[in-house]
N, C-alpha and C positions, 0 to 999 in steps of 0.2 A: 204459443207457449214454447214450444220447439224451436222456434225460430228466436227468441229471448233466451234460452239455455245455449241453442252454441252461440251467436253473441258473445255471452258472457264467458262461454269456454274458449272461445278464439282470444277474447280479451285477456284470458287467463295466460294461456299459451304466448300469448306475444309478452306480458308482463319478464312470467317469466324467465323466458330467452332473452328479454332486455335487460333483466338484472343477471344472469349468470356472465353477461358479455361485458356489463359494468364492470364486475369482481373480475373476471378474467384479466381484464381490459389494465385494473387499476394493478392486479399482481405482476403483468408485463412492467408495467412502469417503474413498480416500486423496485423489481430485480433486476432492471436496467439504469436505475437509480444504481444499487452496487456495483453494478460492472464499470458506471461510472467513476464511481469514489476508487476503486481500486485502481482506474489509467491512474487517477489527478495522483493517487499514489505513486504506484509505475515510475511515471515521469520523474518524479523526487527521486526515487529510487536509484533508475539511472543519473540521472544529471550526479548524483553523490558517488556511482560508480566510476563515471566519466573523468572525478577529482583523483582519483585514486593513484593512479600509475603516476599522476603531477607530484602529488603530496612524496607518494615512497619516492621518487627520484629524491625531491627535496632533503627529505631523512639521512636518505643512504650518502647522500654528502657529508652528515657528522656523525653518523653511526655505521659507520662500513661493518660492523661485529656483528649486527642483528639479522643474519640473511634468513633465519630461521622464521623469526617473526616476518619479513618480507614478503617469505614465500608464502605463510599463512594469510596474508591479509589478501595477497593476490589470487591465492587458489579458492578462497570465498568469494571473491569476484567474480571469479570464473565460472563458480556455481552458482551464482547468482545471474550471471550474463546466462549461462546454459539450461537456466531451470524455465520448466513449462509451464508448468498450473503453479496456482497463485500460494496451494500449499507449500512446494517449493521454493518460489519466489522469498516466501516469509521465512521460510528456514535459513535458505544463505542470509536474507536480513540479517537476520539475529546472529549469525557468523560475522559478516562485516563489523556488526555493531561494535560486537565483540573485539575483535583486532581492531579497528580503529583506534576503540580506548586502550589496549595496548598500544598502540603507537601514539597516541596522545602522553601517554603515560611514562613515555619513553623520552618525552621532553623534559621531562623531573631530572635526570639522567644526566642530562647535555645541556648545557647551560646556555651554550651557543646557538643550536639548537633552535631554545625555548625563545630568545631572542631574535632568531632571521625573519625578516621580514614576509618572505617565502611563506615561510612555516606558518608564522598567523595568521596571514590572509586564505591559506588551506585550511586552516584551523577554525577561524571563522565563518570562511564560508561554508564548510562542512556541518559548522553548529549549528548556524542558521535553516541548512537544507534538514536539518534532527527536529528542526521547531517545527519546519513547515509539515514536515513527515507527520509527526503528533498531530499537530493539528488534522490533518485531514485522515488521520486513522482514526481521530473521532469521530469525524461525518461518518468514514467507512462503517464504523462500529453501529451507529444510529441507523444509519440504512439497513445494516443487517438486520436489528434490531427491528426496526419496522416491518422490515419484509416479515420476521418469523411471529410478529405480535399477528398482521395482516393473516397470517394463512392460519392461526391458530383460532382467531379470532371468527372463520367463516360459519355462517354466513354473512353478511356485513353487513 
């Protein structure tokens, strides 16, 4: 009889530990899953920062008056090049985002401008890197979402 009770408390004990190491195992995954979606982010991020000094040379060729706006779009850059954590990071975003469409905006403006060749294809490609951005701040969004369903949701 004794020897059927641990048995089944060994059984118990190994159970256990297999399942706390499953959950553990799948919570690594799921929060490396975000850290994922936030590089694929990242990368957009910069490659749109990397556009940036092109596009304002481009501008400042027929808006030589807007140094004001210049400097604002380049100093969110910079905070955006300089920031650490991902809360950061997202703050210059939304600084960029911001000045960008001022300088988009600034196409209205200058007719010459709205028309260079230059400028649209910065233009463009800058919108295009905005889609891909969305797009994959969904996934970001979903994985976060999973992770906090995941750990709220334990034991699994």
């Amino acid at each position: 009889m004794n020897i059927v009770v641990g048995f089944i408390l060994i059984l118990l004990i190994i159970g256990l530990v297999s399942w706390f190491f499953t959950v553990y195992n799948g919570l690594i995954q799921v929060r490396e899953n975000i850290k994922k979606s936030w590089a694929n982010i990242d990368v957009l991020l910069m490659q749109r920062s990397d556009e940036i000094p092109k596009l304002i040379k481009t501008v400042k060729a027929f808006a030589k008056h807007e140094k004001k706006m210049f400097d604002s779009v380049m100093a969110a850059r910079e905070r955006y090049l300089g920031a650490g954590t991902v809360i950061e990071k997202a703050n210059a975003n939304s600084q960029i985002t911001d000045a960008l469409r001022s300088v988009f905006a600034l196409s209205e403006s200058y007719p010459d401008l709205r028309s260079n060749d230059n400028f649209l294809q910065f233009q463009n490609r800058i919108s295009g890197l905005e889609n891909e951005i969305a797009d994959r701040r969904e996934f970001y969004n979903e994985s976060v979402n999973n992770y906090n369903i995941r750990i709220q949701s334990l034991p699994d």
